[in-house]
C-alpha positions, 0 to 999 in steps of 0.5 A: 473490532476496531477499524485497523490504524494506518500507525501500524502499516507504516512499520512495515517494510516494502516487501511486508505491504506488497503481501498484505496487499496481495492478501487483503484483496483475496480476502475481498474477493473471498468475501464477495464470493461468500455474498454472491452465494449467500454465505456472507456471515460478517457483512461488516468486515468489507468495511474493514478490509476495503479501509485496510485496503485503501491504507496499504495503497496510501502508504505504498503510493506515498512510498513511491512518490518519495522514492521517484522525488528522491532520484530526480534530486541524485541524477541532478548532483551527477549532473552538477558534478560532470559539468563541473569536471569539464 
């Protein structure tokens, strides 16, 4: 099974990333579990789902920093304009 490509997480919408997110990390958790009680099948897929993990994160903080360089630029054009009325 092939690493997951960070092509296909851009797509998604906020709301679809935030649960797949969520999702990832209970299956870390539901994999740790399994080593601790030596049913761990698939050793490899922690690999997989960390590297999916840290995409998700990656595109998500991206998202953010877009979103907070974005505002400071709207709150500065309301600025501009209010001086300019007086």
């Amino acid at each position: 099974m092939p690493l997951p490509k960070i092509e296909e997480v851009r797509d998604l919408s906020d709301q679809e990333l935030e649960e797949r997110i969520v999702a990832t990390k209970k299956e870390l958790f539901q994999l740790r579990f399994q080593k601790a009680t030596r049913r761990l099948e698939k050793p490899h897929q922690f690999k997989h789902l960390r590297h999916r993990l840290a995409q998700l994160m990656t595109i998500e903080r991206e998202r953010q920093l877009l979103a907070a360089q974005e505002a400071p630029e709207a709150e500065v054009d309301t600025l501009d304009d209010s001086a300019a009325e007086e």
